[in-house]
C-alpha positions in Angstrom: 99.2 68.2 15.3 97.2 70.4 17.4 97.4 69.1 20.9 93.5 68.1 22.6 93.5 69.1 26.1 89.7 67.8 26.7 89.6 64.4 28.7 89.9 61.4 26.7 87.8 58.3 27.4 87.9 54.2 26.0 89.9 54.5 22.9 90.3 58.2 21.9 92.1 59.3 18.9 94.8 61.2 21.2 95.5 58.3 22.9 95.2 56.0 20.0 98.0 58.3 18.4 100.2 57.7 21.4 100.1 54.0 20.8 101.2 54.7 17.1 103.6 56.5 18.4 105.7 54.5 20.6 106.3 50.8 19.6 106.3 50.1 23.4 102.4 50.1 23.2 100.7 51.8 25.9 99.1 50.0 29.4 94.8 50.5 28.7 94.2 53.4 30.9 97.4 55.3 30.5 97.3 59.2 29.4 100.0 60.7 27.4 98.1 63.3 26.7 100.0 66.7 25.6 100.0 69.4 28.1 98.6 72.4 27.5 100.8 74.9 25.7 103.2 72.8 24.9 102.6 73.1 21.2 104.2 76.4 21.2 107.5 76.3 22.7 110.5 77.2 20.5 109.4 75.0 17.7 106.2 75.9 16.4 104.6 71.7 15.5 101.0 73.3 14.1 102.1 73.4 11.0 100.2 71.2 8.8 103.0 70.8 6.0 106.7 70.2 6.8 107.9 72.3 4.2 106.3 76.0 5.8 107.5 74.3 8.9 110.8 74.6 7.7 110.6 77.9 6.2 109.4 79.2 9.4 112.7 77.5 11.5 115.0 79.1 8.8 113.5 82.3 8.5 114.2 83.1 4.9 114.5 86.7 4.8 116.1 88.6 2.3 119.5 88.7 4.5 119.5 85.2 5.6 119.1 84.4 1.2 122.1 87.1 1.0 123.9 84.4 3.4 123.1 81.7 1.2 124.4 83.4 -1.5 127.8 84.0 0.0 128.2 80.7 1.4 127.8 79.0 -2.2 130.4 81.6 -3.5 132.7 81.0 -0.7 132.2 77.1 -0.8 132.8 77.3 -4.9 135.6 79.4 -4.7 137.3 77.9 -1.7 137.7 74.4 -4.1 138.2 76.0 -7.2 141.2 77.9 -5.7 142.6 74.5 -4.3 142.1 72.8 -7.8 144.1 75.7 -9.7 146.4 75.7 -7.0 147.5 72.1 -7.1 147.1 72.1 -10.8 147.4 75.1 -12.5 144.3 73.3 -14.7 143.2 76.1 -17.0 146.5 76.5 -19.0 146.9 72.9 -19.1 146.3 71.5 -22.6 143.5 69.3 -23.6 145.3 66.1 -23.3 147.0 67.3 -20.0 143.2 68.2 -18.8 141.6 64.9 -19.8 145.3 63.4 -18.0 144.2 65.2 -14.6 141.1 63.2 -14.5 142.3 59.7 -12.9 140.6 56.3 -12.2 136.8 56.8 -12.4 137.1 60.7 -12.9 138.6 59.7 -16.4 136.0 56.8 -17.1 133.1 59.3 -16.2 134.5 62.1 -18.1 134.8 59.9 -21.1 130.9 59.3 -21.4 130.4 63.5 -21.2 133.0 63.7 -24.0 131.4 61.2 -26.2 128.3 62.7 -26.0 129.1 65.9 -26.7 131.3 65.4 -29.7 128.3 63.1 -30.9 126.3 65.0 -33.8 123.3 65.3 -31.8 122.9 64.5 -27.8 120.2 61.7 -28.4 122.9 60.2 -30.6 125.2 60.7 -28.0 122.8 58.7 -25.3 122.2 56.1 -27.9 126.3 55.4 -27.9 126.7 55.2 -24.1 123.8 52.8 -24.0 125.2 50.6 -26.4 128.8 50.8 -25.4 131.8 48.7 -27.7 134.7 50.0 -26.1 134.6 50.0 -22.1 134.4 46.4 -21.5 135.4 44.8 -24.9 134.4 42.7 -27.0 130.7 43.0 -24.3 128.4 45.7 -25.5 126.7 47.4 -22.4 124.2 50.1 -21.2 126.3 52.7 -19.6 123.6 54.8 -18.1 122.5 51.3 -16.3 126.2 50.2 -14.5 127.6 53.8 -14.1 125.2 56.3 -12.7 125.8 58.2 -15.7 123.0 60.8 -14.8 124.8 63.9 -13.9 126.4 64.1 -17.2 124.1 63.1 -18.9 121.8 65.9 -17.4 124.6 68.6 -17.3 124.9 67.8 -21.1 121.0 68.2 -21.9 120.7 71.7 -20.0 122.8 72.7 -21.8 123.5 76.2 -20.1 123.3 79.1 -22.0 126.1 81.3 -22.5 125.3 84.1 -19.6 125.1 81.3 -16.8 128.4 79.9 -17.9 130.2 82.8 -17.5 128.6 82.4 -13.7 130.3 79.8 -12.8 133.8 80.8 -13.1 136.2 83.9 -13.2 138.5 82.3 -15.3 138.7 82.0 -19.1 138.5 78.9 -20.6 134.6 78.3 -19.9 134.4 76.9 -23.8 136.6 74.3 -22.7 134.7 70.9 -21.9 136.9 69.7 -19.5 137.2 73.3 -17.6 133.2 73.6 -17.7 132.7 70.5 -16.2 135.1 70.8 -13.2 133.3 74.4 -12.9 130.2 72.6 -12.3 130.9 70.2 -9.7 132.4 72.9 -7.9 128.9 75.3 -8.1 127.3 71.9 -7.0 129.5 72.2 -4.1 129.0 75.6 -3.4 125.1 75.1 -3.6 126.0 72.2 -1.0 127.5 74.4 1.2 124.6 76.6 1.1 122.8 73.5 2.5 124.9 72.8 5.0 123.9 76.2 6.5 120.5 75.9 6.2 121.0 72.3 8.0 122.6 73.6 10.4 120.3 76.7 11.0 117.1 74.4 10.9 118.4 71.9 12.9 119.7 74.2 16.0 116.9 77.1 15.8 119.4 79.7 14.8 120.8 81.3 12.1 124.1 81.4 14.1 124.0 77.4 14.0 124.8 77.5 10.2 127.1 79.5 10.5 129.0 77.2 12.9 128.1 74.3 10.6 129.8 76.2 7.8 131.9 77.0 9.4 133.6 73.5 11.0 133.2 72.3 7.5 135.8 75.1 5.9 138.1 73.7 9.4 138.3 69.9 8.9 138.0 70.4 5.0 141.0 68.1 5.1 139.2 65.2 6.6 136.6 65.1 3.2 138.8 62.2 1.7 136.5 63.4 -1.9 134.1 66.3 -3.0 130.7 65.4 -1.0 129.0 66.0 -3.7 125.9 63.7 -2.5 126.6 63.6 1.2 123.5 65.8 2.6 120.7 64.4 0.0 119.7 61.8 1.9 118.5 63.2 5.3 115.0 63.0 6.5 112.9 65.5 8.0 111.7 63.8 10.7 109.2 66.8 11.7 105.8 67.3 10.4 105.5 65.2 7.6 103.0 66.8 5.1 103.0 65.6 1.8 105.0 68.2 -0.3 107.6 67.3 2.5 107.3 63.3 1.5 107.3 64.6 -2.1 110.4 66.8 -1.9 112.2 63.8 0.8 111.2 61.4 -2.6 113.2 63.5 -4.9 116.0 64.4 -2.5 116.5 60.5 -2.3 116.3 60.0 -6.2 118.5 62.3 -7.0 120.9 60.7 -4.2 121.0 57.4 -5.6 120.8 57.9 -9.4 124.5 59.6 -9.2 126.2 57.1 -7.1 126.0 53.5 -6.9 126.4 53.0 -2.8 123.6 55.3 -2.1 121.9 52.4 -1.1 123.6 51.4 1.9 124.2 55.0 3.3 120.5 55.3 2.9 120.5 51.6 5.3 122.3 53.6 7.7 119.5 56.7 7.7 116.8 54.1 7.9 118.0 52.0 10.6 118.9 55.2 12.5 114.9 56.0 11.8 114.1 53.1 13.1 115.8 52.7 15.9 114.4 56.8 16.6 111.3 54.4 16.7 112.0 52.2 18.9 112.8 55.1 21.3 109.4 56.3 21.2 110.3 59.4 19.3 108.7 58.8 15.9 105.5 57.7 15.5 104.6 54.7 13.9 102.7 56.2 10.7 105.2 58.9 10.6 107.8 55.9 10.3 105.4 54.3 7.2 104.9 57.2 5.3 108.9 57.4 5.4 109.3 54.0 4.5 106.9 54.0 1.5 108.4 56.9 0.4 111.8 55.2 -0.1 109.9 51.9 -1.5 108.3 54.5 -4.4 111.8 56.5 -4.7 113.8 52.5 -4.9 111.1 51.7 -7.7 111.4 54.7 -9.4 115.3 54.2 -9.5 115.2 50.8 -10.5 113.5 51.9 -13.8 115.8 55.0 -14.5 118.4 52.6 -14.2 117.2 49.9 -16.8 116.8 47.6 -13.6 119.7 47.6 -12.3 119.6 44.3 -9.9 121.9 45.5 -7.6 119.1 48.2 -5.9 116.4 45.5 -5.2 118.7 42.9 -4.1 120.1 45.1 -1.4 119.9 45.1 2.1 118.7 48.4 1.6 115.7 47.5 -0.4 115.3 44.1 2.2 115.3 46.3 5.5 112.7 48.6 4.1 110.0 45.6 3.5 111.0 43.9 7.0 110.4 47.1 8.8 107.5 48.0 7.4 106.0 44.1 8.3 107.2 44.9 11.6 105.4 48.3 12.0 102.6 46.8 10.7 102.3 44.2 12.7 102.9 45.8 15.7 99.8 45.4 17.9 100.0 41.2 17.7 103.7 41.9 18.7 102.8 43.3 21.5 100.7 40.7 22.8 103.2 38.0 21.8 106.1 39.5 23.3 106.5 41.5 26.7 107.4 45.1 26.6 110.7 46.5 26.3 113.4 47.8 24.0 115.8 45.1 24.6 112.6 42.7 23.4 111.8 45.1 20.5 115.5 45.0 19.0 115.5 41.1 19.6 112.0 40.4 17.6 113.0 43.1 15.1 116.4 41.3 14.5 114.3 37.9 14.3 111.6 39.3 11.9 114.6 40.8 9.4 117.1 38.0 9.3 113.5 35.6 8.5 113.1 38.2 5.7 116.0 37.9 4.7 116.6 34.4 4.4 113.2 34.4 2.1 115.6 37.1 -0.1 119.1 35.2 0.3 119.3 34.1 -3.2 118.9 37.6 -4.7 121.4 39.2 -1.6 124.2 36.5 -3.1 124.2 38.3 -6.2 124.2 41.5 -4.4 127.4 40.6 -2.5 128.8 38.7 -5.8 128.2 42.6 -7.8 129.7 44.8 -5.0 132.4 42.5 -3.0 130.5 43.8 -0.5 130.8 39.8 1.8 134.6 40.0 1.4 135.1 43.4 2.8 132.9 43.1 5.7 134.0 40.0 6.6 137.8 40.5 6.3 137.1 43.6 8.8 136.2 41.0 11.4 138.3 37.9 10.6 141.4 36.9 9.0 139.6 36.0 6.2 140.9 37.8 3.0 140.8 36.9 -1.1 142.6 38.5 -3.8 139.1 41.3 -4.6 139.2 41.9 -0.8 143.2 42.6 -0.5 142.3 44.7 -4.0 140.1 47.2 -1.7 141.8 46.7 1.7 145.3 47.7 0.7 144.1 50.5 -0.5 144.8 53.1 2.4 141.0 54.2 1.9 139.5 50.8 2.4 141.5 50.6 5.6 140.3 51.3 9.2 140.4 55.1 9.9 143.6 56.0 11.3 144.0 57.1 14.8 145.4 60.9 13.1 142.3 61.7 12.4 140.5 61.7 15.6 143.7 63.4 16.7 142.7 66.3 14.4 138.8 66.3 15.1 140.2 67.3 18.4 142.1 70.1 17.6 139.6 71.5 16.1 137.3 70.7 19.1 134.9 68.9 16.5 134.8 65.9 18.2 135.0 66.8 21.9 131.5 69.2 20.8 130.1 66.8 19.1 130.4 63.8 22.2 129.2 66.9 24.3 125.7 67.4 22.2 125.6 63.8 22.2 125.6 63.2 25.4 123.2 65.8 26.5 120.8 64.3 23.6 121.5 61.2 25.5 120.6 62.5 28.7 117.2 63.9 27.7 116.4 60.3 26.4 115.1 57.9 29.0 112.3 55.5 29.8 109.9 57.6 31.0 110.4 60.7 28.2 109.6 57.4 25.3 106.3 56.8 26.8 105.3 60.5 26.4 104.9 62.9 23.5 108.2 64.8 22.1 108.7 67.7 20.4 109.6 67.8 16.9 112.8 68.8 17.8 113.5 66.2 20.1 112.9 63.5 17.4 115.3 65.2 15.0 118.1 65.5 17.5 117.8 62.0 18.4 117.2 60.6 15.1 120.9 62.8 14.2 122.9 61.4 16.6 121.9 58.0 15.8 122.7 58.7 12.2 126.1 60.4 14.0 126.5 56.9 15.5 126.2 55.1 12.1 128.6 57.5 10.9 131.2 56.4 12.8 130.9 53.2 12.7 131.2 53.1 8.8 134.3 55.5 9.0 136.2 53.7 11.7 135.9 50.5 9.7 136.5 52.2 6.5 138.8 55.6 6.4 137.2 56.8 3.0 134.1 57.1 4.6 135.0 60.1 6.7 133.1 61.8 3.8 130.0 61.2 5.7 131.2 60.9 9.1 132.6 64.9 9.0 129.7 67.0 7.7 127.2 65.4 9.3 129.9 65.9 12.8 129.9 69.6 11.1 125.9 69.8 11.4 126.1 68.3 14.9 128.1 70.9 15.9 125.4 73.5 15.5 123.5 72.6 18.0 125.6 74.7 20.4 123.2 77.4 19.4 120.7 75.2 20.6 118.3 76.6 23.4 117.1 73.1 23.7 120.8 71.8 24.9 122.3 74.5 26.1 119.2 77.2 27.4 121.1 76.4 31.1 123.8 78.5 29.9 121.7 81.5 30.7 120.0 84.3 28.3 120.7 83.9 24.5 123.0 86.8 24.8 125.6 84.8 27.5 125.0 81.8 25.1 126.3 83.6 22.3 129.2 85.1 24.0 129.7 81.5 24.6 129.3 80.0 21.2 131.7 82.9 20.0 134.2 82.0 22.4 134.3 78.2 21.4 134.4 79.2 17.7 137.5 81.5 18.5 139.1 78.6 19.7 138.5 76.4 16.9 139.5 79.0 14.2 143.1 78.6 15.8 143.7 75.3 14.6 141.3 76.0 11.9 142.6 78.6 10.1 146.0 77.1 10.9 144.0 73.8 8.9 143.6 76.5 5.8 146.5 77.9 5.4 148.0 74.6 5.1 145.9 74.0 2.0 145.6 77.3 0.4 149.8 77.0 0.6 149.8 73.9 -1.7 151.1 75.4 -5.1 151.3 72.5 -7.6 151.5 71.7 -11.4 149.8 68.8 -13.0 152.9 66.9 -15.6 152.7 63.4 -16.6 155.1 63.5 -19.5 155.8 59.7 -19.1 151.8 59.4 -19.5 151.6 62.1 -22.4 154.0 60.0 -24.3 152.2 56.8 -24.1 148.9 58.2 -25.4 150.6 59.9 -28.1 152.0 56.5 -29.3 148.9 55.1 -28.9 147.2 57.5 -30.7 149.4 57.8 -33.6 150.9 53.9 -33.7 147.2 51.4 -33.2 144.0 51.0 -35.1 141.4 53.0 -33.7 140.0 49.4 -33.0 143.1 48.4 -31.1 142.2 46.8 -27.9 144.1 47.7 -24.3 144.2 46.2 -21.3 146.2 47.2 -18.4 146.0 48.8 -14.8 142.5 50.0 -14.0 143.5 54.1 -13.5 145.5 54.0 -16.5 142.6 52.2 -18.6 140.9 55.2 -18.1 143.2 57.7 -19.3 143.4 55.0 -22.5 139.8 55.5 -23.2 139.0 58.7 -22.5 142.0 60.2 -24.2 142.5 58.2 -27.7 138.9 56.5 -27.8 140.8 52.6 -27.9 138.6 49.8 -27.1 139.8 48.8 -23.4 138.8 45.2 -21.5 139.0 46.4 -17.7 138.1 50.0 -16.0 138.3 51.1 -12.4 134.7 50.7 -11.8 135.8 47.7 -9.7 132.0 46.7 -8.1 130.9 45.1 -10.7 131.4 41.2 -10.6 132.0 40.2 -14.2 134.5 42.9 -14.3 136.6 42.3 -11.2 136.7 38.6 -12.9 138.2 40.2 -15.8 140.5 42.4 -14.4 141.6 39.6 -12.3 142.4 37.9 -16.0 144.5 41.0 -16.5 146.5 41.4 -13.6 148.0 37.9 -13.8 150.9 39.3 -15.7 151.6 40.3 -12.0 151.7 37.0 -10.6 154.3 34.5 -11.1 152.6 32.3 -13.3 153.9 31.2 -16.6 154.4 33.9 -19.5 152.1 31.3 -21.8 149.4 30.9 -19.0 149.1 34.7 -18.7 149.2 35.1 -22.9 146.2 32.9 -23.0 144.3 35.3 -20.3 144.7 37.8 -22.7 144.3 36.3 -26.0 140.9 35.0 -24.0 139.9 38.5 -23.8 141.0 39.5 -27.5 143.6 41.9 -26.3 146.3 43.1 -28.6 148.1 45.6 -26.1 148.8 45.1 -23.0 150.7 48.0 -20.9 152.8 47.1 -18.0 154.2 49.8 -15.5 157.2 48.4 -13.7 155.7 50.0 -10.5 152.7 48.1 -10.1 155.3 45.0 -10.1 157.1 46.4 -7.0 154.7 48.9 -5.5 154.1 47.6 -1.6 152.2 50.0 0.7 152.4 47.7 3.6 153.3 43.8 3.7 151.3 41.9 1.9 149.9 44.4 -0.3 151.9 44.1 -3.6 150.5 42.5 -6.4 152.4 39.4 -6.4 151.9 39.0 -3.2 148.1 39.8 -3.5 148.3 36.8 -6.1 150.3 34.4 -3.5 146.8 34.5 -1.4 145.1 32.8 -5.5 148.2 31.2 -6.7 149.6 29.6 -3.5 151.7 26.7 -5.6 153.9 29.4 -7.2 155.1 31.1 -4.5 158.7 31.8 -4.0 158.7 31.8 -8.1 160.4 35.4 -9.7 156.9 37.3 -10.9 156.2 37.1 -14.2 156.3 41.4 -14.5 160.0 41.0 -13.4 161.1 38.8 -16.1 158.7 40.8 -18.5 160.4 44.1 -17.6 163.6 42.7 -18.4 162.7 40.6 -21.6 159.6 40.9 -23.0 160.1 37.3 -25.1 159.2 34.9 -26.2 155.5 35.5 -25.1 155.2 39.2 -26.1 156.9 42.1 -28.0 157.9 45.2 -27.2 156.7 47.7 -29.0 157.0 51.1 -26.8 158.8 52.0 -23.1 159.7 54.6 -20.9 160.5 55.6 -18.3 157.2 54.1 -16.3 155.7 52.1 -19.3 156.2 49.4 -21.3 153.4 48.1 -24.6 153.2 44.9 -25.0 152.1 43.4 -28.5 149.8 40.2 -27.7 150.2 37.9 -30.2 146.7 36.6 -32.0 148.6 33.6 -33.2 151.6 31.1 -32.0 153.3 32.0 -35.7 153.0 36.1 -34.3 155.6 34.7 -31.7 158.7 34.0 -34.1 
């Protein structure tokens, strides 16, 4: 906006922006008008759309493109040389391909196989939306429970010929499985390319994504997964036109179409907006137009996904509408409660858990579908059930590890990053919130709150250092702020300066790199490779499985066989189901355990003698996961250790090896003699 620098008298539009702007209404009387000038200093805020705003802050030029380029090759090639190196994937065979792909890799990959041996791709869509053989005997809509988009959309582009050979150097691009591992790793490449331009637009300077880019390639090891949705939900908290609200719409669809806990990493960005509010340093109908932005992109979702109940019954979709009603209702607020940010956080805490307990019904089911209540809680208390101890035994699910801060410090990540932080921090005080900001003070307070939220999600859960490190990499390039760091002198001592700090990290860095490019590795699984061949050459092609969830997977997406339980463990009717299953690791009887499965119509059953004795600390195996269910049998022998030894007279032995055993299930008692 254009800043006035006429006098303003009674109840001017300047001033009456000002109260928008900061929920700490402004005293009758009080100027915060901008100073003269102002509006051109290092970030140029007359821009009436967002989007040229950004283009002028990146400066696309034909060389800064050229660096786009390079940095999608680099971050494409960079995981495709990891993958071949640990794998050796393209001269494994097709069975040892579709082996590689574990737990939900397998059970995604097994939707973009059956569409594309279907005889046409709408009859392909029409089978994964009326699914037999994932859940048996349940039919269900696939595209509606699985964020099945990105296949189904890599399938229906089907890229011509010239593009393919694009995206790898290798041979093998014919090959379904090798075509689409080449294409998550473009999408990563192009998300490198985004990191950069992040990191440039967030700092002023080319040289900022460079650092960005660069800090990324330095603590690669600290993405527990490919990111391949970690930078699609971010808000451009500058001039908001509306191709920017447009293009922050469909950056926030296509977030939360391919995974199914967008949701509540988007709770994080919108409480981190808010609380940017609070501050002073987004304006209230900035704040709206955001807000109904994600209302429109939540709705628009919800229909894509066949209404899926788990995206309105969020706390996602519940702090959206109690924000808004707070925003809204700010000016009776204000003369209801007296000014201040403690105040503010109190009311807004009052106002949302009032909200929310108009909503509890619907967040019930929420926390019944994710397991979401059990987590949370268990991080707090003692409190733990046998779906909690499934996800918190899990190294992943566990609180981060105190190695990893270790290595965000040799890599001076983390001492740059509480650096920018606290000088953000230190620009921030009482008097600046009552006052116009720049644009780029609102987005480098609105980033370190999200910084904040970050953290606090990783240190409670490790795996979710996939969002707490890129956005620590983007951080880190505001060391080429002039902002922050303008009192180091001219841009050229600041540079020298920046160089000198990134010479230092590369030590460690490249010491980080080497350590990864030196894994050399082949994928074998002979023990695995036999089973599916006896599956695939012994059972009906109606035969149904059950067994552990990762190897489920492999069941399904390698012989097609009907299969009861999957690793897509959020789902509440399945983690009932799979709890059915997994009693033949507890110690109850053989015939209480036969009738779980003959409940479910199962006729195999494969047990693996490690998921019996498999303890990653104490109280994580599964029989003691089932003491916490099944307290009157314990001190009883499990019921996979008698199995293991002698499958009768419940079940029959029909295959073993070395790791697994097939269990026939009988349909009847007479089946037993």
């Amino acid at each position: 906006m254009v800043a006035k620098t006429k006098k303003q008298t009674g109840k001017s539009p300047a001033t009456q922006t000002d109260r928008d702007r900061s929920p700490l209404v402004s005293p009758p009387g009080k100027s915060n008008v901008r100073r003269p000038g102002r509006e051109g200093k290092v970030f140029n805020s007359t821009h009436s759309n967002g989007l040229s705003g950004i283009s002028h802050k990146l400066g696309l030029t034909p060389s800064a493109a050229a660096k786009l380029g390079i940095t999608l090759l680099l971050g494409k090639y960079h995981l495709t040389q990891l993958f071949e190196n640990d794998r050796h994937f393209s001269h494994l065979s097709n069975l040892e391909k579709e082996m590689a792909f574990r737990t939900e890799m397998g059970l995604y990959y097994s939707y973009y196989k059956t569409i594309i041996e279907a005889p046409s791709f709408l009859d392909g869509l029409h089978m994964v939306m009326n699914d037999r053989l994932t859940e048996h005997p349940l039919v269900i809509n696939t595209l509606k429970r699985f964020n099945l988009y990105p296949e189904v959309i890599l399938i229906f582009g089907k890229l011509p010929n010239q593009i393919c050979l694009i995206l790898s150097l290798h041979d093998g691009m014919g090959d379904p499985a090798y075509f689409y591992v080449a294409c998550v790793f473009l999408l990563n490449g192009m998300m490198m390319s985004i990191f950069f331009m992040y990191g440039s637009y967030l700092s002023g300077s080319r040289l900022g994504g460079v650092i960005t880019t660069l800090c990324f390639f330095f603590n690669h090891g600290e993405v527990s997964a490919v990111p391949l949705i970690s930078l699609s939900g971010y808000s451009n908290v500058g001039a908001l036109g509306s191709l920017t609200m447009v293009a922050l719409g469909i950056s926030n669809l296509c977030f939360m179409l391919p995974w199914q806990f967008a949701q509540f990493v988007l709770l994080t960005q919108v409480a981190s907006l808010f609380a940017s509010y609070i501050l002073g340093y987004l304006a209230a109908a900035k704040m709206q137009s955001i807000l109904v932005t994600h209302m429109i992109t939540l709705g628009v979702c919800f229909v894509l996904m066949f209404g899926n109940s788990m995206l309105l019954t969020s706390f996602y979709a519940s702090s959206l509408v109690s924000i808004w009603v707070i925003i809204a209702m700010r000016e009776r607020f204000a003369q209801v409660f007296r000014q201040g940010i403690v105040i503010w956080v109190l009311k807004s805490f009052i106002i949302y858990a009032l909200l929310t307990e108009l909503n509890m019904q619907n967040l019930r089911i929420i926390f019944s579908q994710g397991g979401l209540n059990g987590l949370i809680k268990s991080k707090f208390t003692s409190y733990k059930d046998f779906h909690t101890l499934m996800y918190t035994c899990a190294a992943e699910f566990d609180f981060m590890e105190l190695e990893t801060p270790v290595r965000y410090l040799k890599t001076l990540l983390l001492p740059i990053n509480v650096l920018v932080v606290a000088l953000i921090a230190g620009r921030v005080s009482p008097l600046k919130t009552l006052a116009k900001t720049e644009d780029a003070d609102e987005a480098m307070v609105y980033h370190s709150l999200q910084l904040v939220a970050f953290a606090v999600l990783a240190i409670l859960i490790m795996r979710l250092k996939l969002f707490l490190t890129p956005h620590m990499c983007i951080m880190a390039s505001l060391i080429c702020s002039r902002q922050l760091f303008g009192w180091i002198g001219e841009k050229f001592k600041q540079h020298t300066v920046v160089f000198a700090v990134l010479a230092i990290m590369a030590i460690q860095g490249m010491t980080n790199l080497q350590a990864q490019w030196a894994i050399i590795g082949e994928f074998s699984n002979l023990p695995q490779e036999e089973l599916l061949d006896w599956v695939q050459e012994n059972t009906r092609p109606n035969a149904v499985f059950a067994g552990a969830m990762p190897t489920m997977a492999s069941v399904k997406l390698s012989t097609g066989r009907p299969i009861v339980n999957h690793p897509h463990y959020e789902d509440a009717g399945l983690r009932e189901r799979t709890k059915l299953v997994y009693s033949m690791y507890s110690r109850m009887s053989g015939e209480t355990v036969k009738r779980n499965l003959m409940k479910l119509g199962v006729e195999f059953f494969i047990l693996e003698d490690s998921w019996c004795t498999r303890r990653t600390r104490p109280g994580c195996s599964m029989p003691e996961i089932w003491d916490i269910e099944d307290p009157q049998n314990v001190g009883k022998t499990p019921l996979c250790t008698h199995i293991s030894r002698n499958s009768r007279p419940h079940f029959t032995t029909v295959f073993s090896n070395d790791i697994y055993k097939v269990l026939k299930v009988p349909k009847a008692t007479k089946d037993l003699r």
